[in-house]
C-alpha positions in Angstrom: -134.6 -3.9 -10.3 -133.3 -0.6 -11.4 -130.3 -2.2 -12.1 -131.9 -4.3 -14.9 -133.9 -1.7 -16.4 -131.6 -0.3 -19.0 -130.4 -3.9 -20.2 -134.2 -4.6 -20.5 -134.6 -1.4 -22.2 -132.1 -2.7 -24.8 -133.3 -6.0 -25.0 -136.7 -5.0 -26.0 -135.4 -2.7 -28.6 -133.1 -5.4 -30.6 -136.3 -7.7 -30.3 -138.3 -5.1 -32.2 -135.6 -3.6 -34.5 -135.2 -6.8 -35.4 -138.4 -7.9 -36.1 -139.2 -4.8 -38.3 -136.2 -5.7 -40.4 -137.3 -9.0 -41.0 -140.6 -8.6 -41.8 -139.9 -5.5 -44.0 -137.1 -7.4 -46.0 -139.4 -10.8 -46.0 -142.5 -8.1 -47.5 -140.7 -6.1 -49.6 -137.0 -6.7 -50.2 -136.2 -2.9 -49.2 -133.1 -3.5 -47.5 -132.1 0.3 -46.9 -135.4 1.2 -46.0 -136.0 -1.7 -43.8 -132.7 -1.1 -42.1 -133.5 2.3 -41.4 -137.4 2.0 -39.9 -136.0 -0.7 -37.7 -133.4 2.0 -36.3 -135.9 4.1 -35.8 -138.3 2.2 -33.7 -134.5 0.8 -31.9 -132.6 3.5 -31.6 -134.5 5.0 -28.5 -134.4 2.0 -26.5 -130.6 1.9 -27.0 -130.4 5.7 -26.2 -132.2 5.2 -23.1 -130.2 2.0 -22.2 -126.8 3.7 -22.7 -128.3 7.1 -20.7 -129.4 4.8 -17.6 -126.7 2.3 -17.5 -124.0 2.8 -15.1 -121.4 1.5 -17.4 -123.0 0.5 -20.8 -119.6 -1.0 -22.2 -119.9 -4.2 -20.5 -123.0 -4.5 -22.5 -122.2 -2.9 -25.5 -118.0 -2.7 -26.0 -117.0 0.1 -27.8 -115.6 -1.4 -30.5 -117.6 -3.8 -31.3 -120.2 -1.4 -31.4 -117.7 0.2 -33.9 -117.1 -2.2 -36.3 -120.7 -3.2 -36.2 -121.2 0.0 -37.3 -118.8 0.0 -40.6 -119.9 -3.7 -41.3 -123.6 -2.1 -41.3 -122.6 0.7 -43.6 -120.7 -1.4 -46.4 -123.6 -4.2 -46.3 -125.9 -1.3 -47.2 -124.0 0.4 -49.8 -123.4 -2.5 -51.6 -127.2 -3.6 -51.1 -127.8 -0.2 -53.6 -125.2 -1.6 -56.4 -128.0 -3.7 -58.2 -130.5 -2.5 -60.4 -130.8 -0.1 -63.3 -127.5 1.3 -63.9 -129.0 4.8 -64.4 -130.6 5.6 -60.9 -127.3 4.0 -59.3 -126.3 7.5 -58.1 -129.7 8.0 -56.2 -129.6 4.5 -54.8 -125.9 5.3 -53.7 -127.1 8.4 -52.0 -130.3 6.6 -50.3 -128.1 3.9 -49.2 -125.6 6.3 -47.6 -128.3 8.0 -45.7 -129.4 5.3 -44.3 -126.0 4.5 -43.4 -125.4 7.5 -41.7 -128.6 7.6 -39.7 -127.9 4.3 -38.7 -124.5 4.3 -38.3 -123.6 7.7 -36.5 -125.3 6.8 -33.2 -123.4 4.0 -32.8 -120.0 5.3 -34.4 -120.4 8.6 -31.3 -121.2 6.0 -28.6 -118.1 4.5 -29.6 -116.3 7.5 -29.7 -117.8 8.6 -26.6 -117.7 5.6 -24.5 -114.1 3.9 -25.5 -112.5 7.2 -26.8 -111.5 5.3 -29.7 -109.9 6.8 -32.2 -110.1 5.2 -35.8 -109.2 7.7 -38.2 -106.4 10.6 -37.2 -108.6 13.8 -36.5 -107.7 16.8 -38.6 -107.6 15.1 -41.7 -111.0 13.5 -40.9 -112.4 16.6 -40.8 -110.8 18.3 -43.6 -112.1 14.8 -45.5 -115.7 15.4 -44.4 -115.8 19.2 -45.6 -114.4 17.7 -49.4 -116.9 14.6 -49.4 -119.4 17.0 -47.8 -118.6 19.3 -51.1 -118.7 16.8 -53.6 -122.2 15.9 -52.3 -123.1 18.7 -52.6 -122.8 19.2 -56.3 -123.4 15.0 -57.0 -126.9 15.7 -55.7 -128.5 18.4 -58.3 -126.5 16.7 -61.1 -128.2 13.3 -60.7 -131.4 14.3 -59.6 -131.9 14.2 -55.9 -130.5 17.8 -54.3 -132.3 16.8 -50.9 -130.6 13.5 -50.2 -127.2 15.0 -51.7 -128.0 17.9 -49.3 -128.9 15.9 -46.3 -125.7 13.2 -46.3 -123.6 15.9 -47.2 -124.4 18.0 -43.9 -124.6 15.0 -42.0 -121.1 14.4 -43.2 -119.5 17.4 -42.4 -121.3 17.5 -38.9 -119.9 13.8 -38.5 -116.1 14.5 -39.4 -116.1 17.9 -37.4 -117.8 16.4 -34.5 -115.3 13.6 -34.5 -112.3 16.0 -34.5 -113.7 18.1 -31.7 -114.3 14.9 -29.5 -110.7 14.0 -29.6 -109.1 18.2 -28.6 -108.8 18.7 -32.3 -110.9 21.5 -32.2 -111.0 24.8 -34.4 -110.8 28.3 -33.0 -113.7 30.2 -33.0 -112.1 32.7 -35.9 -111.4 29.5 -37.6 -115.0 28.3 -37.1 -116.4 31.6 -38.3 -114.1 31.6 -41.1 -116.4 28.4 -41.9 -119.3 30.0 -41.8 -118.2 33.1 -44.3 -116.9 30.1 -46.1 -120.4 28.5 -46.2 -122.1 31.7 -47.4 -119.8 32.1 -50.3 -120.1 28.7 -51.2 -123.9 28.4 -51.4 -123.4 31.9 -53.8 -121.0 29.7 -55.7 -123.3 27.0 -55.8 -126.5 29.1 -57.0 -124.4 30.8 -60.0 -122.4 26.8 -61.2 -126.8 26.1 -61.1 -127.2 28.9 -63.5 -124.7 27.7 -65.9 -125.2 24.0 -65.9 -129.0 24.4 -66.0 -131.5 26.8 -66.3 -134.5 28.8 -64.2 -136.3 25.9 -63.8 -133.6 23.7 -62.8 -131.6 26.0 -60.3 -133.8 24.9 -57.6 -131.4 21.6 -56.8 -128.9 23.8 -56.4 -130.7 26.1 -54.3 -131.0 23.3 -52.1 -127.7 22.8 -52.0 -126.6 26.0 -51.5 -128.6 26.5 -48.5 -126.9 23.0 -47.1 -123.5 24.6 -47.6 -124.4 27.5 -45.2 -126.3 25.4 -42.7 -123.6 22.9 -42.2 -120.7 25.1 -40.9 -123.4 27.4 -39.1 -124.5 24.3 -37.4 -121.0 23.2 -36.5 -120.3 26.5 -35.0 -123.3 26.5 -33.1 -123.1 23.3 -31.6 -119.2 23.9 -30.7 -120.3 27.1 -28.9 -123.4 25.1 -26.8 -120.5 22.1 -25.7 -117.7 25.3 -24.8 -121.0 26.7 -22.5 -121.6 24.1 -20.9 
């Protein structure tokens, strides 16, 4: 009976996930936010599955699991595209978001669990820092520094942690040169707030600065806790 615990475990969760989704795109034609309550009620099932199965590939294959995953996160960016043309940006951030809560536990399973291996490393992570960036200043500039903030860590976190999973992994000097990096950054970001905007408006970029220093900081941190182990 143990045996069939985990598969339960994930069969329970898709039943509900799914049922969420439906009833919260049938009530109010949210798909983003639909998509991502039903993840969260899913997603632990599936984590426990995975943690309890002997071998959770023969349930789940890797790459299927993958390109679920990249299917998911187009579907939901191009869910954002209609509406008014002028909160496009924000929906665009939402919508990745949502993609990259719901789509990163599945992309590191995959990773994890049938070493695949996509994308060539090192320029994955160098791609994540430069998307992370441009988030970074996208966010304040159309209105939503949290959710600009927020995918652009996750970014970063996702293209570093990827890297590192296949041997490509930075030095510690290299990693510390990250997080000096960070600090200057967020300075940089404050003062470009001062000169686009004004005292009242520098808060976005506030935000944003503090995201640049928390992003290689949490990186460094996280590669130092995997090295201890």
């Amino acid at each position: 009976m143990s045996r069939r615990v985990p598969e339960f475990a994930l069969v329970i969760g898709g039943f509900l996930a799914l049922t969420v989704l439906a009833t919260g795109v049938a009530f109010t034609g949210d798909v983003a936010r639909s998509v991502l309550t039903a993840a969260i009620v899913g997603t632990p099932f599936g984590v426990y599955a995975v943690h309890h199965s002997d071998d959770p590939t023969t349930v789940l294959p890797p790459q299927l699991v993958l390109a679920g995953a990249a299917v998911l996160g187009g579907l939901l960016l191009v869910a954002a595209v209609p509406g008014p043309t002028e909160r496009l940006p924000r929906r665009l951030l939402y919508a990745l978001f949502v993609a990259l809560v719901v789509g990163l536990p599945l992309a590191t399973y995959a990773v994890r669990y049938g070493n695949l291996r996509p994308l060539p490393p090192r320029p994955t992570a160098a791609g994540s820092a430069l998307v992370g960036l441009a988030l970074l200043v996208v966010g304040p500039l159309v209105g939503d520094a949290v959710l600009g903030a927020v995918d652009a860590v996750l970014v970063f976190l996702a293209g570093n942690g990827y890297a590192d999973a296949h041997g490509v992994r930075a030095s510690r000097r290299v990693r510390r040169a990250l997080v000096v990096a960070g600090g200057l950054l967020c300075v940089g970001l404050v003062a470009l707030g001062t000169v686009v905007g004004s005292p009242t408006t520098l808060f976005p970029w506030v935000v944003a600065g503090i995201a640049a220093a928390l992003a290689p900081s949490l990186h460094y941190a996280l590669a130092i806790e995997r090295e201890g182990r």
